[in-house]
Gaussian input, Z-matrix of N, CA and C with variables (Angstrom, degrees):
# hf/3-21g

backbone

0 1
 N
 C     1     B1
 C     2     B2     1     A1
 N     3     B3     2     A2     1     D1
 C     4     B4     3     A3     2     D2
 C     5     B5     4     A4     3     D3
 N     6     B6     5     A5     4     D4
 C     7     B7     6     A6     5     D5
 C     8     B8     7     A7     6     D6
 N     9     B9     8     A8     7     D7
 C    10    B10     9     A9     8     D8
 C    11    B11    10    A10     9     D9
 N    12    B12    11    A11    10    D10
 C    13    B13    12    A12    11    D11
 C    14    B14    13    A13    12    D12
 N    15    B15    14    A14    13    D13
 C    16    B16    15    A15    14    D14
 C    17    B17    16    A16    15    D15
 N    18    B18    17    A17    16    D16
 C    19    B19    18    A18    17    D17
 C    20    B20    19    A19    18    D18
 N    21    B21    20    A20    19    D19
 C    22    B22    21    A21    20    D20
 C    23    B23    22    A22    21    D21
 N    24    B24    23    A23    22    D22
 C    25    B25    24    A24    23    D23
 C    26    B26    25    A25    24    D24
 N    27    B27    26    A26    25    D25
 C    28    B28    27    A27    26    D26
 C    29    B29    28    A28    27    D27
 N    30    B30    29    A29    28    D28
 C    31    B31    30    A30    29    D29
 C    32    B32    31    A31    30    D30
 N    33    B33    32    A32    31    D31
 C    34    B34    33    A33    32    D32
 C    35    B35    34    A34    33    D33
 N    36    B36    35    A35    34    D34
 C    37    B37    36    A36    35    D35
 C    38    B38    37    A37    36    D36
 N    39    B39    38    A38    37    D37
 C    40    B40    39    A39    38    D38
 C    41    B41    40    A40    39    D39
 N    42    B42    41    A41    40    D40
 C    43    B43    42    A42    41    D41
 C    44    B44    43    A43    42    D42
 N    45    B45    44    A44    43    D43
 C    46    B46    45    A45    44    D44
 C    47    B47    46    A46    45    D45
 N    48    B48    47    A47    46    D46
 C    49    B49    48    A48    47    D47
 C    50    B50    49    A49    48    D48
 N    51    B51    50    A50    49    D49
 C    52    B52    51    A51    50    D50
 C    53    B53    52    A52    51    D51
 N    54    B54    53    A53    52    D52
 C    55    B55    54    A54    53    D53
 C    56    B56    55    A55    54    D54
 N    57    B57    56    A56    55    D55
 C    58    B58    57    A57    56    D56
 C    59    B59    58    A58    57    D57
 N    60    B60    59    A59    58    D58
 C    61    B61    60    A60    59    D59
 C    62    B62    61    A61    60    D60
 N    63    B63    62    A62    61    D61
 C    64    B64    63    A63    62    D62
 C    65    B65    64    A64    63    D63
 N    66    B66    65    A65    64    D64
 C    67    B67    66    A66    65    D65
 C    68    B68    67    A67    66    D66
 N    69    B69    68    A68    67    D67
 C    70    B70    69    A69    68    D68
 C    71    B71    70    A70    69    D69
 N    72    B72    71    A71    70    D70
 C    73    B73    72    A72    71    D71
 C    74    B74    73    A73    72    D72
 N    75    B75    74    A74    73    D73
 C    76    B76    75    A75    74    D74
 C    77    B77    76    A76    75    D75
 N    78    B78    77    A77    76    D76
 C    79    B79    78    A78    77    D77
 C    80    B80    79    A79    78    D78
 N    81    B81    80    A80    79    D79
 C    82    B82    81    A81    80    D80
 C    83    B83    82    A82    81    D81
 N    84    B84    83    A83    82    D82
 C    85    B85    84    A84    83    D83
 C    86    B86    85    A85    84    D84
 N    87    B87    86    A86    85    D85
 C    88    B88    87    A87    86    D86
 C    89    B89    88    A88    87    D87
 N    90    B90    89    A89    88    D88
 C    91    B91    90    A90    89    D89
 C    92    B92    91    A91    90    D90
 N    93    B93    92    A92    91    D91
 C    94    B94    93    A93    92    D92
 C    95    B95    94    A94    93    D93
 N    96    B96    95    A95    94    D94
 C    97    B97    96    A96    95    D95
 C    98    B98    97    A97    96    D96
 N    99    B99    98    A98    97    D97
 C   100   B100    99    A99    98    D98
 C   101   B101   100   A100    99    D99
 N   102   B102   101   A101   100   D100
 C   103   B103   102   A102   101   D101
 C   104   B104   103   A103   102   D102
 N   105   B105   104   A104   103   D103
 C   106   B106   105   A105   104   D104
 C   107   B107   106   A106   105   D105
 N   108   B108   107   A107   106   D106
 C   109   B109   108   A108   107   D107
 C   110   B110   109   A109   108   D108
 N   111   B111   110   A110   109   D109
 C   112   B112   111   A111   110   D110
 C   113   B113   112   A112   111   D111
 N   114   B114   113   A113   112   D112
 C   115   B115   114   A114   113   D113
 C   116   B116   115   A115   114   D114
 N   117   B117   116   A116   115   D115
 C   118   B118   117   A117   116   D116
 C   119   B119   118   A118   117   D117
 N   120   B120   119   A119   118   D118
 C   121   B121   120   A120   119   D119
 C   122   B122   121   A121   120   D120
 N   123   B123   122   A122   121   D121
 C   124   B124   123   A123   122   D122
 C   125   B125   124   A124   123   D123
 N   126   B126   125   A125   124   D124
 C   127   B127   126   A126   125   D125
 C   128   B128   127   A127   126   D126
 N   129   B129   128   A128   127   D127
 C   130   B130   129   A129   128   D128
 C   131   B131   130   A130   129   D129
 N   132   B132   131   A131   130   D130
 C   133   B133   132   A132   131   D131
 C   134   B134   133   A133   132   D132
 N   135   B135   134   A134   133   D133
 C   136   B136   135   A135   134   D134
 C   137   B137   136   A136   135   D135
 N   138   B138   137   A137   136   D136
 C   139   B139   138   A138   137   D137
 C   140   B140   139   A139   138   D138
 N   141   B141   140   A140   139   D139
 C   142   B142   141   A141   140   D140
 C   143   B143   142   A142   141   D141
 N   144   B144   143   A143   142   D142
 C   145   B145   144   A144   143   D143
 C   146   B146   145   A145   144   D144
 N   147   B147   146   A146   145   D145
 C   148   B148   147   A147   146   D146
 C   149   B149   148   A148   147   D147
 N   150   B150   149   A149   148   D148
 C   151   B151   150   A150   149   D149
 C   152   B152   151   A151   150   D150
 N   153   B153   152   A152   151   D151
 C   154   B154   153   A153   152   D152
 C   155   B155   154   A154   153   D153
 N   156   B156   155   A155   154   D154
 C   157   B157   156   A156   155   D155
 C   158   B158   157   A157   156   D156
 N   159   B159   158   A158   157   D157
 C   160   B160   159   A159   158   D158
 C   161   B161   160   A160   159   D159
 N   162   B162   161   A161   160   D160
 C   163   B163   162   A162   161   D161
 C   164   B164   163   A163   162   D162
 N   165   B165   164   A164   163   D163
 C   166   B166   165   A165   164   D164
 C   167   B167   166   A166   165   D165
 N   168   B168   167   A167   166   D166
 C   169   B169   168   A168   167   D167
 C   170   B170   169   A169   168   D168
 N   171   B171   170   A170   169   D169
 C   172   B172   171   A171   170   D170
 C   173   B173   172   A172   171   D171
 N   174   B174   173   A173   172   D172
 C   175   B175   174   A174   173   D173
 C   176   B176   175   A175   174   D174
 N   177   B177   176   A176   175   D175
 C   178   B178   177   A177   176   D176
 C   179   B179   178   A178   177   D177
 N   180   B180   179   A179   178   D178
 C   181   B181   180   A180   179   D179
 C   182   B182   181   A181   180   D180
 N   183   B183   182   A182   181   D181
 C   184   B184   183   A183   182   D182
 C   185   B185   184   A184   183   D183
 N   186   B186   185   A185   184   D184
 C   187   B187   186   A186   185   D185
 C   188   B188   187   A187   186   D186
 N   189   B189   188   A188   187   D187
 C   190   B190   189   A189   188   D188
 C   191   B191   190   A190   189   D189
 N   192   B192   191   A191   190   D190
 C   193   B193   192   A192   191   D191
 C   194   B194   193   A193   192   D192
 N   195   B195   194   A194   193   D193
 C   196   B196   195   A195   194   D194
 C   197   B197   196   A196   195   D195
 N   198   B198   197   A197   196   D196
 C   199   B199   198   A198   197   D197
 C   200   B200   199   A199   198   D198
 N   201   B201   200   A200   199   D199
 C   202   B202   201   A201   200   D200
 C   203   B203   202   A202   201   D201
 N   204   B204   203   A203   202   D202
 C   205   B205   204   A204   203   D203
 C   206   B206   205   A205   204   D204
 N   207   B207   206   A206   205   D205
 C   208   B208   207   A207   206   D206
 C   209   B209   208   A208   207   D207
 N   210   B210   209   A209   208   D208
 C   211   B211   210   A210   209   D209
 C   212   B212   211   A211   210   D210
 N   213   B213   212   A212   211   D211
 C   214   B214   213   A213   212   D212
 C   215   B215   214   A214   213   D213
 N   216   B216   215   A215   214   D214
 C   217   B217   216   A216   215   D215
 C   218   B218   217   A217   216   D216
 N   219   B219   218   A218   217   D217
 C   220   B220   219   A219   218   D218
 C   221   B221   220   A220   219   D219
 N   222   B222   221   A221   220   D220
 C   223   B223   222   A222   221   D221
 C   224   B224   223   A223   222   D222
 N   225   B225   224   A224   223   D223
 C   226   B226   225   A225   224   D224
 C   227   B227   226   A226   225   D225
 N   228   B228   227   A227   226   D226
 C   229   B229   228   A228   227   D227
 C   230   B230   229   A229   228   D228
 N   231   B231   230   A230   229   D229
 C   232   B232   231   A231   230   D230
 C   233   B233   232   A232   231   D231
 N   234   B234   233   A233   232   D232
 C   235   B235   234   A234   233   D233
 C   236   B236   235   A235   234   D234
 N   237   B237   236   A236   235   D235
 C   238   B238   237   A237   236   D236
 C   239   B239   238   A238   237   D237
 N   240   B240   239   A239   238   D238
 C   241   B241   240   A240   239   D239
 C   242   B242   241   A241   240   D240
 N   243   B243   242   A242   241   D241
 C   244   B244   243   A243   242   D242
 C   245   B245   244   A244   243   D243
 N   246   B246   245   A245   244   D244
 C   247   B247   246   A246   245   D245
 C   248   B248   247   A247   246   D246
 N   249   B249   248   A248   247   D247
 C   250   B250   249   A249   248   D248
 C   251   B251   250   A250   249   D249
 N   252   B252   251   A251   250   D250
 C   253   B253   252   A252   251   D251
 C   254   B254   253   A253   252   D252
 N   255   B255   254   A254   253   D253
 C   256   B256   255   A255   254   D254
 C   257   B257   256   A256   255   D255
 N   258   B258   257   A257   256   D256
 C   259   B259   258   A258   257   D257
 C   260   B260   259   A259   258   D258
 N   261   B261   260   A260   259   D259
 C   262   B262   261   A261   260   D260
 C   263   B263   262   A262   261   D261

   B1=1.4458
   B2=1.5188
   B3=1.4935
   B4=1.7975
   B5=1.1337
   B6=1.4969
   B7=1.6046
   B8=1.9226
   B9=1.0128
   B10=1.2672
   B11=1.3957
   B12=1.4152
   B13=1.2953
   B14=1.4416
   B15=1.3016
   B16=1.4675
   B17=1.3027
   B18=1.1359
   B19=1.3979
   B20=1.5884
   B21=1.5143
   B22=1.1205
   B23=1.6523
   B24=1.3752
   B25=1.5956
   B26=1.0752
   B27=1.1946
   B28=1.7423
   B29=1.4648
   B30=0.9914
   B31=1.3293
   B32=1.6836
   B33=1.1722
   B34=1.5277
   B35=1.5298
   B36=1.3359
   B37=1.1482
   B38=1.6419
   B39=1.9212
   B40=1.0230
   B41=1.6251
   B42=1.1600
   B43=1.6897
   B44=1.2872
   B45=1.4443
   B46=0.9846
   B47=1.8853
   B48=1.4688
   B49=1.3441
   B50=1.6185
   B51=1.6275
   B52=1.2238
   B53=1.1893
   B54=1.0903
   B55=1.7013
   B56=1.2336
   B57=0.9747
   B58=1.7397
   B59=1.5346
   B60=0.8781
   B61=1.3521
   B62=1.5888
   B63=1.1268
   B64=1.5751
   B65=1.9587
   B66=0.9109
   B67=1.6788
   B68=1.3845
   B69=1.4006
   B70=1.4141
   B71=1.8360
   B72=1.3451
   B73=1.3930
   B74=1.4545
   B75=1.8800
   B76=1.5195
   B77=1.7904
   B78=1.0738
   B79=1.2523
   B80=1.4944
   B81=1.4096
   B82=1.3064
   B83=1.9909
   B84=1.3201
   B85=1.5380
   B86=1.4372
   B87=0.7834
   B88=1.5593
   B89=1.7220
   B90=1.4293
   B91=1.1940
   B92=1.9477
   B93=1.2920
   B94=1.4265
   B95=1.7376
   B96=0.8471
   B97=1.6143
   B98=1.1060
   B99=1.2079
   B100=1.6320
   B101=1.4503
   B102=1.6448
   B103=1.6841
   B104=0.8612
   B105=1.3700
   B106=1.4402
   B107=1.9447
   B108=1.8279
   B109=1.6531
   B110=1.3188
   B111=0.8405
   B112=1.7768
   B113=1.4291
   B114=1.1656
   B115=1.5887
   B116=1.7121
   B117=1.2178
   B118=1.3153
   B119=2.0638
   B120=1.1733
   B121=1.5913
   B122=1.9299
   B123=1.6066
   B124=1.7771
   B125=1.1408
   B126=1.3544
   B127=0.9710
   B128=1.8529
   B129=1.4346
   B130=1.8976
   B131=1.3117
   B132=1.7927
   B133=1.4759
   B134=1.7636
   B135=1.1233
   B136=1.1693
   B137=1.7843
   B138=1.4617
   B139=1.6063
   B140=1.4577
   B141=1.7887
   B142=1.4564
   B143=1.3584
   B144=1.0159
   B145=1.6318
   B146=1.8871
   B147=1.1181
   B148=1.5382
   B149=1.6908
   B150=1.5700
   B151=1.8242
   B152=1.6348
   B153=1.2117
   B154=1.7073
   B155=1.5425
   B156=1.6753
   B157=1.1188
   B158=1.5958
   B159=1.1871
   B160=1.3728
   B161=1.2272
   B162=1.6225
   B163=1.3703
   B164=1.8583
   B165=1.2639
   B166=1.5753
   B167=1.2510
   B168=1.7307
   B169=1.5869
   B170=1.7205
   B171=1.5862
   B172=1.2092
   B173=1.5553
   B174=1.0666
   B175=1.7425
   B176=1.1816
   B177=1.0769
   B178=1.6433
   B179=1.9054
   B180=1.1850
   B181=1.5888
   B182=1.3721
   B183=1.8590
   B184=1.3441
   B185=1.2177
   B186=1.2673
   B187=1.2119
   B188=1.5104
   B189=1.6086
   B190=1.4275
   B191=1.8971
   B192=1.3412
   B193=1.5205
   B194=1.3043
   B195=1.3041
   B196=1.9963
   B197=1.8794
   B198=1.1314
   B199=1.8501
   B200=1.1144
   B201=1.5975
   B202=1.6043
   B203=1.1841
   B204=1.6094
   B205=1.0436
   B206=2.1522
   B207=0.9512
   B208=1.3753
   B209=1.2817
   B210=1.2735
   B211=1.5965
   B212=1.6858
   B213=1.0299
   B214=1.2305
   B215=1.6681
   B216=0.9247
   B217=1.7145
   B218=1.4344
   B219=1.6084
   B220=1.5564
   B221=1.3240
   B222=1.9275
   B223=2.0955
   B224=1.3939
   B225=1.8483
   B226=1.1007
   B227=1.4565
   B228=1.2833
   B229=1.2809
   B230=1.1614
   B231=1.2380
   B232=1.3087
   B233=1.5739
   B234=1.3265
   B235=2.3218
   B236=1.4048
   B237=1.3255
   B238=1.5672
   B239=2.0043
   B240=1.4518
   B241=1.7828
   B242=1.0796
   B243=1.9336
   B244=1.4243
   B245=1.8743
   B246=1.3443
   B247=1.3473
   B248=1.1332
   B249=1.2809
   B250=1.4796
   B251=1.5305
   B252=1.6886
   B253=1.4992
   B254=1.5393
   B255=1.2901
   B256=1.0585
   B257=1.3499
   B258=1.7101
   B259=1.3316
   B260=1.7687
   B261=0.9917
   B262=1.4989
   B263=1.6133
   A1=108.69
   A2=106.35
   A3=96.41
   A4=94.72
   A5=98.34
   A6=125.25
   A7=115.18
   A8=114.43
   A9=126.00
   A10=126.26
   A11=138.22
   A12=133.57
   A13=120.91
   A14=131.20
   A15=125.56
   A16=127.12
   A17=117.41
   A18=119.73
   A19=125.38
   A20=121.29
   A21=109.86
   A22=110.56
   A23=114.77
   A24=132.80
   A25=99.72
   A26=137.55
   A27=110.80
   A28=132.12
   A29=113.86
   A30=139.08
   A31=119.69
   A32=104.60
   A33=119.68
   A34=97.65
   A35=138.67
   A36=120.89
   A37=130.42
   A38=108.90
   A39=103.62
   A40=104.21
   A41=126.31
   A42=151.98
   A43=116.91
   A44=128.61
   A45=125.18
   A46=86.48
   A47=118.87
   A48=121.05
   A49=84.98
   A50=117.72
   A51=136.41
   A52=94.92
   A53=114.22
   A54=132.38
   A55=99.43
   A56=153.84
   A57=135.48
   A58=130.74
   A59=117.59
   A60=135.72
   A61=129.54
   A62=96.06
   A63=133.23
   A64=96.10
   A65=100.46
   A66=106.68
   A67=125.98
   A68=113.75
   A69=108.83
   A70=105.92
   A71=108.19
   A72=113.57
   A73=118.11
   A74=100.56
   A75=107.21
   A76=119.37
   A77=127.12
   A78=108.65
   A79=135.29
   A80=111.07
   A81=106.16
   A82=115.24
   A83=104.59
   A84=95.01
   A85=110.86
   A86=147.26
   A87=145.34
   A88=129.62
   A89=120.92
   A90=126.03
   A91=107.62
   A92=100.78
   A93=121.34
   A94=121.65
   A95=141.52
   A96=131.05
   A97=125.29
   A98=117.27
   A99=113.14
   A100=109.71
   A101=104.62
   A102=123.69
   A103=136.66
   A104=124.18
   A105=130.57
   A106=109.34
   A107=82.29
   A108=95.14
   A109=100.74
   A110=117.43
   A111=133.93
   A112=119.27
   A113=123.16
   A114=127.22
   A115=96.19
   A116=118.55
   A117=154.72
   A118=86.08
   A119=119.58
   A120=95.44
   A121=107.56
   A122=97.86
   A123=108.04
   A124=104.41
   A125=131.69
   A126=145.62
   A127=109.43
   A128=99.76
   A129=109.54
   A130=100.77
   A131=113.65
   A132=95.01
   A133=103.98
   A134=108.10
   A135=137.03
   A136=117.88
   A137=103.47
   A138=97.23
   A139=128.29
   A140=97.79
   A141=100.99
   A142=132.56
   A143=139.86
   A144=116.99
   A145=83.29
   A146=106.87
   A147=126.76
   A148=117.59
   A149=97.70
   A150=87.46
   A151=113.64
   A152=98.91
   A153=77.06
   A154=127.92
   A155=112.70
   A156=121.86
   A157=98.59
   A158=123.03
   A159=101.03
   A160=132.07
   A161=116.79
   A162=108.84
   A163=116.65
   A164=104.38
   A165=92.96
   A166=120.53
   A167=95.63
   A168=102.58
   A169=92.35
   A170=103.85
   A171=98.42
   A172=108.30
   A173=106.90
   A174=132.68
   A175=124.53
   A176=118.31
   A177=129.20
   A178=109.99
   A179=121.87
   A180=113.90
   A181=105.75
   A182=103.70
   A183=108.31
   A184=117.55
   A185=126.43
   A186=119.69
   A187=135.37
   A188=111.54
   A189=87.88
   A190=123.28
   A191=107.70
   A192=114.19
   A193=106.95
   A194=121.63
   A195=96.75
   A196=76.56
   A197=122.51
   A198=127.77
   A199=100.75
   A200=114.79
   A201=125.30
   A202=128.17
   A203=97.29
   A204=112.49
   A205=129.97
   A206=134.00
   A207=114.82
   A208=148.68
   A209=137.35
   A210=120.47
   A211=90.71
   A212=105.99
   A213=118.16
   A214=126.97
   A215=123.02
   A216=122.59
   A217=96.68
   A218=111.63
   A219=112.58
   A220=87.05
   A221=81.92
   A222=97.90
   A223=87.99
   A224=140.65
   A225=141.44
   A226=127.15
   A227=153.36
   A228=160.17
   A229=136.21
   A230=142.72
   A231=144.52
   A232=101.44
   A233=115.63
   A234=105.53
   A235=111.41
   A236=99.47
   A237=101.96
   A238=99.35
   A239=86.94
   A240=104.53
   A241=79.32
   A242=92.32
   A243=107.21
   A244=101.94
   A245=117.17
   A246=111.31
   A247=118.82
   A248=127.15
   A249=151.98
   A250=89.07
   A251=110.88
   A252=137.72
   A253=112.78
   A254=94.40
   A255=122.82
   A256=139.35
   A257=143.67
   A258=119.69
   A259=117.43
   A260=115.25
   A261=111.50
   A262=102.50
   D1=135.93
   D2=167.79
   D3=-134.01
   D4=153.15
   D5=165.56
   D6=-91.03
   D7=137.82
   D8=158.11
   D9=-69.06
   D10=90.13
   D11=161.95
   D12=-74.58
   D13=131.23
   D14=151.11
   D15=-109.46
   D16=96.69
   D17=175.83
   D18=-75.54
   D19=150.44
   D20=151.66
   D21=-150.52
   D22=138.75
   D23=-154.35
   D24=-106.02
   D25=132.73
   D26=120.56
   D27=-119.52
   D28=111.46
   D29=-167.42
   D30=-77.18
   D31=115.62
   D32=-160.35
   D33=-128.09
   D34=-66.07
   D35=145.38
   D36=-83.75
   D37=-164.49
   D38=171.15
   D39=-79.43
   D40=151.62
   D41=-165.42
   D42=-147.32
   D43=140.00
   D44=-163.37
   D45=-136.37
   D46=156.36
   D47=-158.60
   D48=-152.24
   D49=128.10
   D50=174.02
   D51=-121.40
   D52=114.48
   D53=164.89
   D54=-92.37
   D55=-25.10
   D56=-173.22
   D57=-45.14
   D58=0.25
   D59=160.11
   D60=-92.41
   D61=-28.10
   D62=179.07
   D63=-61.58
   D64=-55.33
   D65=-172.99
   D66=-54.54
   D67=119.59
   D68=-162.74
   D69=-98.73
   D70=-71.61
   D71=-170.05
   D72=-147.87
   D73=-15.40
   D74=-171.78
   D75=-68.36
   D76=161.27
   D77=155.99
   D78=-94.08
   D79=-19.98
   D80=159.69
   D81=-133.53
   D82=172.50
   D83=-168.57
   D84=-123.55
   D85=136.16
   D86=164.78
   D87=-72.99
   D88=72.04
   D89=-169.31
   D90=-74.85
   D91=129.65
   D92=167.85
   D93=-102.85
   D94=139.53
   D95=151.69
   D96=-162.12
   D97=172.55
   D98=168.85
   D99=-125.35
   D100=154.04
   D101=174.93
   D102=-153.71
   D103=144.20
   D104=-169.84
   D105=-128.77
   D106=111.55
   D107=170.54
   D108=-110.97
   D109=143.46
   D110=178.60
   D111=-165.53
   D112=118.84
   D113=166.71
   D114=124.28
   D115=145.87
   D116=-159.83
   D117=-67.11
   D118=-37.40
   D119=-171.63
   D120=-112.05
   D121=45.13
   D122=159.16
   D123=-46.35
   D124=165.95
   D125=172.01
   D126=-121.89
   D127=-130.48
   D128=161.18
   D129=-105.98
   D130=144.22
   D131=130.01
   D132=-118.60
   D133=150.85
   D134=-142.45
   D135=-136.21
   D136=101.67
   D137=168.03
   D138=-138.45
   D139=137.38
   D140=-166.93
   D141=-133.78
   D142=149.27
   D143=-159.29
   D144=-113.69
   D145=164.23
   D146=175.66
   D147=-149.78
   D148=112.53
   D149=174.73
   D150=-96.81
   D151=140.52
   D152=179.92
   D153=66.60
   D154=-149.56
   D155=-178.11
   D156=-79.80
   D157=-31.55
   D158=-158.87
   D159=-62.83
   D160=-167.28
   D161=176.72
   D162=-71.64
   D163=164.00
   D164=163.43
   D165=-103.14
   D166=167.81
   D167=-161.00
   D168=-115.03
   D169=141.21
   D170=172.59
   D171=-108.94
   D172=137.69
   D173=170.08
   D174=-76.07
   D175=-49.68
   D176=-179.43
   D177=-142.50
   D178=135.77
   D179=151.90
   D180=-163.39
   D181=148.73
   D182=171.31
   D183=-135.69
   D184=153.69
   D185=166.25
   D186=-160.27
   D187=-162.41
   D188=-155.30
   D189=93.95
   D190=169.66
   D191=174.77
   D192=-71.97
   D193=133.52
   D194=168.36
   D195=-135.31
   D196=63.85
   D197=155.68
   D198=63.42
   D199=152.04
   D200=170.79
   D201=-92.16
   D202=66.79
   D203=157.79
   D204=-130.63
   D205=113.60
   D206=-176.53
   D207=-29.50
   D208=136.17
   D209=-154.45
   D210=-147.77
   D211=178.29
   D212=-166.15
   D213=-135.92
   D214=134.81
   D215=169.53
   D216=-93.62
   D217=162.12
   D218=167.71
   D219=-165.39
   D220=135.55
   D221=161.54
   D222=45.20
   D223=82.94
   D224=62.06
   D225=-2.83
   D226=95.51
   D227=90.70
   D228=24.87
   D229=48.90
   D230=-107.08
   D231=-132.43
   D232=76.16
   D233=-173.08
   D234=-71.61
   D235=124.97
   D236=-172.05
   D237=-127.88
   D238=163.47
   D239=169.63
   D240=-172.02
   D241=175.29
   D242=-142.89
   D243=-84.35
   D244=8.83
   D245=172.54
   D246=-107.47
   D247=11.11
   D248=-174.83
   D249=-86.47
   D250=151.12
   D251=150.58
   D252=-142.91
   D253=141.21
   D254=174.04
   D255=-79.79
   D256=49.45
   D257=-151.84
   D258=-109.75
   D259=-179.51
   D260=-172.06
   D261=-137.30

């Protein structure tokens, strides 16, 4: 089963986002969004799920300038249970 998330951020500093509460019953999730990096001091953006103690796994990251203009992720894939987090 997947769920549809739509997010929308705006990100001014670095932020950290715990979804673990967020999780209902599915096993995996379908993340969408949009973003805008622009200007010479981008950093990452960065997303990772973590169960438990372990390490995290990253799924997606980019970084750097990619122009001022908006871009998009789509249908991200996201396997979750309820000891899973999510951060970006």
């Amino acid at each position: 089963m997947f769920y549809i998330v739509h997010l929308y951020i705006w990100f001014s500093v670095k932020r950290n986002l715990n979804w673990s509460k967020f999780i209902i019953s599915a096993k995996s999730y379908c993340l969408s969004f949009y973003y805008h990096m622009y200007g010479s001091g981008m950093g990452i953006l960065k997303i990772e799920t973590q169960t438990g103690s372990q390490n995290p796994v990253t799924l997606w990251m980019l970084s750097g300038n990619q122009g001022n203009t908006w871009h998009s992720l789509k249908n991200l894939t996201i396997p979750l249970d309820q000891d899973t987090k999510v951060t970006m």
